[in-house]
C-alpha positions as CSV (number, residue, x, y, z in Angstrom):
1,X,-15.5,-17.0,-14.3
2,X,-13.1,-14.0,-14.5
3,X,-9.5,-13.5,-12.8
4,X,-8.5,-10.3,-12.7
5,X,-4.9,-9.3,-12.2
6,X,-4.5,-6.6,-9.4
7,X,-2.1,-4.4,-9.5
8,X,-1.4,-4.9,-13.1
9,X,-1.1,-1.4,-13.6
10,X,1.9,-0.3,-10.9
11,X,3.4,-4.0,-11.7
12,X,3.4,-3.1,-15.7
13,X,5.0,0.7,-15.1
14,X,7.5,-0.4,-12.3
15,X,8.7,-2.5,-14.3
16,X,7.9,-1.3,-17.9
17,X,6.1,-4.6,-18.9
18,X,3.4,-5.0,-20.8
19,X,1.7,-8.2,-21.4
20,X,-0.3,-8.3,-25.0
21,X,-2.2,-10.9,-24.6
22,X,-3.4,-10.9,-21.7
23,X,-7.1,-9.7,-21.0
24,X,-8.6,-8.8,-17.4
25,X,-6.9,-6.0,-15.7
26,X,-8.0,-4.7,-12.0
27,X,-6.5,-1.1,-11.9
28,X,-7.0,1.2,-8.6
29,X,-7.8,4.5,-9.0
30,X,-6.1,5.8,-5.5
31,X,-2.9,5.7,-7.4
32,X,-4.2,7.5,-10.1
33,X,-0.9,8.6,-11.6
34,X,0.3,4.8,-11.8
35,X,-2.9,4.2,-13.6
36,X,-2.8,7.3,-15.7
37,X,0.9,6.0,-16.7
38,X,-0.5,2.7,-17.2
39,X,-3.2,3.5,-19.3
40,X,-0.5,6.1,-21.6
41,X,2.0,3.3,-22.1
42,X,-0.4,0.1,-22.6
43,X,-1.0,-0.2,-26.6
44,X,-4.3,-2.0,-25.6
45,X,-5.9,0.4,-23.4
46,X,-9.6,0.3,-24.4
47,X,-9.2,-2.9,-25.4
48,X,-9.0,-5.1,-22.6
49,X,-11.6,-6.5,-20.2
50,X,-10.9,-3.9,-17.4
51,X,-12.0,-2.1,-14.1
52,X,-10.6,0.3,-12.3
53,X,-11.5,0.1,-8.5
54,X,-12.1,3.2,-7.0
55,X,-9.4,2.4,-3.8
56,X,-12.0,2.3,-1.4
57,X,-10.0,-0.2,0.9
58,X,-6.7,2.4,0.8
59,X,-9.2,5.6,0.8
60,X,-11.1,3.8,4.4
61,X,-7.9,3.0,5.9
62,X,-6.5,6.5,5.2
63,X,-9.5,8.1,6.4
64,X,-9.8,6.1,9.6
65,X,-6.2,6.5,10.7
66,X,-6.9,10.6,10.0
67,X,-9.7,9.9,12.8
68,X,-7.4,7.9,15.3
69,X,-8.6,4.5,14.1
70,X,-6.4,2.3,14.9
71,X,-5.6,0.5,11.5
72,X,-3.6,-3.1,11.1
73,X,-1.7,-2.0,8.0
74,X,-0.9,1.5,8.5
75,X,-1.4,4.0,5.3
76,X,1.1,6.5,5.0
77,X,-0.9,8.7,2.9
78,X,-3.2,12.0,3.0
79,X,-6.6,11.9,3.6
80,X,-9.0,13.4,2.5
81,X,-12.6,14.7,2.1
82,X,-15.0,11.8,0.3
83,X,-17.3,14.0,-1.2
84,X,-14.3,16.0,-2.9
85,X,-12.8,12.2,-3.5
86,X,-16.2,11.1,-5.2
87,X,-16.0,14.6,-7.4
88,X,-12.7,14.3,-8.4
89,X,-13.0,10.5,-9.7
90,X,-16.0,11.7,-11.5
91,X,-14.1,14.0,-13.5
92,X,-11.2,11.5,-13.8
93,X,-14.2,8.9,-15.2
94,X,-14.9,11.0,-17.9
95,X,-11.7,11.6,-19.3
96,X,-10.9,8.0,-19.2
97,X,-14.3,6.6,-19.9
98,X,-13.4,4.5,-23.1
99,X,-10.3,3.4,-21.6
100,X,-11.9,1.3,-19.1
101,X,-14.8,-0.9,-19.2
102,X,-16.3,-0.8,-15.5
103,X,-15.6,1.7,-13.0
104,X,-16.1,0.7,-9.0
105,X,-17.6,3.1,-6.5
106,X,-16.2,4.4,-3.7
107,X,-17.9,2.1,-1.5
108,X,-16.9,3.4,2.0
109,X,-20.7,3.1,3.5
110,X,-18.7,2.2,6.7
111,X,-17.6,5.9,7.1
112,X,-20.2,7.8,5.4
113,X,-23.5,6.2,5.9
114,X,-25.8,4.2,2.9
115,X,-27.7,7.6,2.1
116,X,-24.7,9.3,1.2
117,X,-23.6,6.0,-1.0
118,X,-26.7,6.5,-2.5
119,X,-26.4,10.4,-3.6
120,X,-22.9,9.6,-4.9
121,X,-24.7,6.9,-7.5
122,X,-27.2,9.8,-8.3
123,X,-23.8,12.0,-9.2
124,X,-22.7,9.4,-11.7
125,X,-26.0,9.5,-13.3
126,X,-25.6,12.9,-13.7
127,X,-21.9,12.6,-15.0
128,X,-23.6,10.1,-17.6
129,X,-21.5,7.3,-16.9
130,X,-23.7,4.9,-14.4
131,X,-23.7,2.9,-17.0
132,X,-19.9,1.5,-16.2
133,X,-20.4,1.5,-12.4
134,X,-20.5,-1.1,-10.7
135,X,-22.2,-0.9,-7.2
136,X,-21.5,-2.5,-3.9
137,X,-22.8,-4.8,-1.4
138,X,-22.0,-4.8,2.3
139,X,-22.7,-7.0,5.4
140,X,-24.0,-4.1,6.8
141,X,-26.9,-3.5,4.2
142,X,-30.3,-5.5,4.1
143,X,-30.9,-8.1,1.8
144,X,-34.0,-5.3,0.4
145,X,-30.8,-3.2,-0.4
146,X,-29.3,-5.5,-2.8
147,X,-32.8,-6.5,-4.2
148,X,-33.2,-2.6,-4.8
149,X,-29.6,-2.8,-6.3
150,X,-29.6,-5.6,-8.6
151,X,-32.9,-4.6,-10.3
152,X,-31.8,-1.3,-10.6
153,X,-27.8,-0.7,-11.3
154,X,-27.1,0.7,-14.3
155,X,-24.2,-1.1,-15.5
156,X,-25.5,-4.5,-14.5
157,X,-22.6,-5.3,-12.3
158,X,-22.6,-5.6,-8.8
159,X,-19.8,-6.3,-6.1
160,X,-19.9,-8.2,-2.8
161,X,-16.9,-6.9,0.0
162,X,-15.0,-10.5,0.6
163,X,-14.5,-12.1,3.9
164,X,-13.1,-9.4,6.7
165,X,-11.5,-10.5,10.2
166,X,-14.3,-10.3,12.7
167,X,-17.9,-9.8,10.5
168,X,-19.7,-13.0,9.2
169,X,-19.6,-14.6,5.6
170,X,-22.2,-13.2,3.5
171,X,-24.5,-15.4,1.9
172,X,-22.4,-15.7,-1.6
173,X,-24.8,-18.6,-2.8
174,X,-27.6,-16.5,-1.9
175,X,-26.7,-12.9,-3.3
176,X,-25.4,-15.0,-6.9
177,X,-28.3,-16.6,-7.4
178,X,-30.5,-13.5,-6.9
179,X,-28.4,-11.8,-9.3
180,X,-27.9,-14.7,-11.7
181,X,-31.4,-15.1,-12.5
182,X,-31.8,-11.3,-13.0
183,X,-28.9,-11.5,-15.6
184,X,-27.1,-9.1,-13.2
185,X,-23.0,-9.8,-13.0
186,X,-21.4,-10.5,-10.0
187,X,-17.7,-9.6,-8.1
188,X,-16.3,-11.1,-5.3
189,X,-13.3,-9.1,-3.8
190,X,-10.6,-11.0,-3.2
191,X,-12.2,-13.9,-3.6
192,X,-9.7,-16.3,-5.4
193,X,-8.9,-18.8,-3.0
194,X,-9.8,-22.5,-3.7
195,X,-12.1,-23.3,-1.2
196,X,-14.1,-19.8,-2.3
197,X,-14.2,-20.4,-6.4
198,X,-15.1,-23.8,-5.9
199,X,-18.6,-23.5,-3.9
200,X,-19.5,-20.5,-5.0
201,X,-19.8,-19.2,-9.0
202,X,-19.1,-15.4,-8.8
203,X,-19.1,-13.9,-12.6
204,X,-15.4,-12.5,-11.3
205,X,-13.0,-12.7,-8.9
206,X,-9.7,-10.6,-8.4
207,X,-6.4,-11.6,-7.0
208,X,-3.2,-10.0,-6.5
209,X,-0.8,-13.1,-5.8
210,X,0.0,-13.1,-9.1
211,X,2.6,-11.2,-9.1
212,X,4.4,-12.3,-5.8
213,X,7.1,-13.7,-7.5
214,X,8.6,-10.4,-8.0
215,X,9.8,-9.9,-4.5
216,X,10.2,-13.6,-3.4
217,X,11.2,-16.0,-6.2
218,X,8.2,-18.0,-6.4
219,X,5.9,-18.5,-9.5
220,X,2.5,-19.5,-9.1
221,X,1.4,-22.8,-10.7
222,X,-2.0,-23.9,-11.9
223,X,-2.2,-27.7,-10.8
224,X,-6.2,-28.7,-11.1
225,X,-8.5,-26.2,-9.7
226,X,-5.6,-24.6,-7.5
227,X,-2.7,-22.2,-7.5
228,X,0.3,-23.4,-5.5
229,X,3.4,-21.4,-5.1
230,X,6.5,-23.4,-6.7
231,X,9.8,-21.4,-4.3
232,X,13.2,-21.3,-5.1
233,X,14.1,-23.5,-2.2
234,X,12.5,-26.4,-4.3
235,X,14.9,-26.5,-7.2
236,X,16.0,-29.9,-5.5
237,X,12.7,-31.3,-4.9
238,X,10.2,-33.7,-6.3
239,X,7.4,-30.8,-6.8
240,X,10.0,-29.1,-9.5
241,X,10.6,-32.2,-11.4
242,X,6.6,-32.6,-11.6
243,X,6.2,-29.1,-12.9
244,X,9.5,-29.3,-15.1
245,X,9.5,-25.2,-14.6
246,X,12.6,-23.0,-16.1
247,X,14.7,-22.6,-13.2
248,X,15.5,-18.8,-14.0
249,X,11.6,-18.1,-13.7
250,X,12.8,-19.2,-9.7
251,X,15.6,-17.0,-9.4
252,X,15.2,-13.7,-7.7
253,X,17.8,-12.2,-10.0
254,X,16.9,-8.4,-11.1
255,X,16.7,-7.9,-15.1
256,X,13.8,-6.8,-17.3
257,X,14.0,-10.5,-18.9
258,X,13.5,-12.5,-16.1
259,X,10.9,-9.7,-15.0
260,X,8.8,-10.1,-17.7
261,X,9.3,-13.9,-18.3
262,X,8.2,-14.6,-14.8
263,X,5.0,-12.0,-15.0
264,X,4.1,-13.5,-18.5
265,X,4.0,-17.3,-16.8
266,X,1.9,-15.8,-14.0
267,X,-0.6,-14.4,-15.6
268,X,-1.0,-17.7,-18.0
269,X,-1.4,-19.7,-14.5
270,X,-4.3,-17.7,-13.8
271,X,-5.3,-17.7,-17.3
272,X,-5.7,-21.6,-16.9
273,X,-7.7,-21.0,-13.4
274,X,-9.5,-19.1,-15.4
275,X,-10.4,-21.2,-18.1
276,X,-10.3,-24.3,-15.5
277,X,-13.5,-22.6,-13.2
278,X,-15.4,-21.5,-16.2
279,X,-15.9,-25.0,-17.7
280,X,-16.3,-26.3,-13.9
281,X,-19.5,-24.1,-13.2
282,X,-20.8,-24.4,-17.2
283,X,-20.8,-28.3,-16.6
284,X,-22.8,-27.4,-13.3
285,X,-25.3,-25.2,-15.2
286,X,-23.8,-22.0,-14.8
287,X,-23.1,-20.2,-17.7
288,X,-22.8,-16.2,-17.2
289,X,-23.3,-13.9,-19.7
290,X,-20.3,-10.8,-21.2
């Protein structure tokens, strides 16, 4: 199983941090200047285990609250039109083809209809670079859909929308195995948390708690099969004594050093879920191929 680290990109040039030996980087291409900067400053760009979501999520919310939606998390940005979106992260695609290895598509079939999702896939094809997109499934599609898609995407990688407030649980089990057997990869958005990763053996996941620590204190800590969140209230406690963890990797003190220290730790956590997730769905039989 694969962790990716979202938000690697603005983390790594807010910061100026880059983290060497680290493989599997989620990118988003809404902020494509943080990923352009990313990509200019990071000595391993082409060489890492990446994908670059097409901000989908951001581009939906943006869109809707240009339409009077009414939005939970409000997105103070510009919409607009998803055809000119779709053309412009084409181009973008091409110059950065080699830098990446997949590419997500803008998978808004909420707010433009499954026809139009499908003529966008034909565009990539005729960009020549369907080959490193990855397609997406949604609650709203028919099981026939993502038959049709796994037998036929390019790139042979294919994404599942996590769990959203209000719409049923897809049938993860279900839509793996399918895929699985066709030797068709799988992503699950958002999809790190315990209780997900340990019933259900996606080929990838992605999380963004990694880097949490950076505004609050905390570190996350691999402890069998699940991240916990060690806080710098528990420097007196019997849960920082069992970790024995640097106390300055607590401390919310500002500095490039403890920046990087505490971003390096992180992503080695992960690393170890990682690692930890893999071996526990090889022992069950599941062994996914790169």
């Amino acid at each position: 199983m694969k962790i990716y680290l979202a938000g690697y990109g603005s983390i790594s040039t807010s910061y100026n941090v880059i983290l060497p030996k680290i493989n599997n980087i989620f990118y988003s291409y809404f902020y494509e200047k943080t990923v352009n900067k990313s990509f200019k400053a990071d000595p391993l760009v082409g060489q890492r285990l990446s994908v670059v979501d097409s901000g989908a999520h951001t581009f939906f919310a943006a869109a809707s609250s240009a339409l009077g939606t009414p939005q939970k998390n409000k997105v103070d940005v510009k919409s607009e039109d998803p055809a000119d979106y779709v053309k412009r992260y084409i181009k973008w695609i091409q110059a950065n083809y080699d830098k990446a290895s997949y590419f997500v598509e803008l998978d808004i079939q909420d707010l433009v209809g499954y026809p139009t999702v499908e003529k966008w896939r034909r565009w990539y094809k005729d960009a020549g670079i369907e080959d490193k997109i990855i397609w997406c499934f949604h609650e709203c599609n028919e099981w026939k859909d993502y038959e049709a898609m796994v037998d036929t995407v390019p790139s042979r990688y294919m994404a599942v929308e996590g769990m959203r407030s209000g719409r049923p649980c897809l049938p993860y089990n279900r839509l793996i195995k399918y895929a699985y057997d066709r030797k068709c990869k799988v992503h699950g958005f958002a999809l790190v948390k315990r209780k997900i990763v340990n019933r259900f053996p996606f080929y990838s996941v992605d999380s963004s708690t990694w880097n949490v620590g950076l505004k609050y204190g905390n570190i996350p800590i691999f402890d069998n099969g699940n991240i916990i969140q060690l806080r710098e209230s528990d420097r007196t406690k019997q849960k920082y004594f069992k970790y024995k963890i640097d106390l300055a990797l607590l401390s919310t003190k500002r500095g490039k050093e403890n920046h990087a220290a505490k971003l390096y730790f992180a992503a080695t956590q992960f690393l170890a879920m990682e690692k930890w997730y893999t071996k526990y769905w090889e022992a069950r039989g599941i062994r996914w191929e790169d």
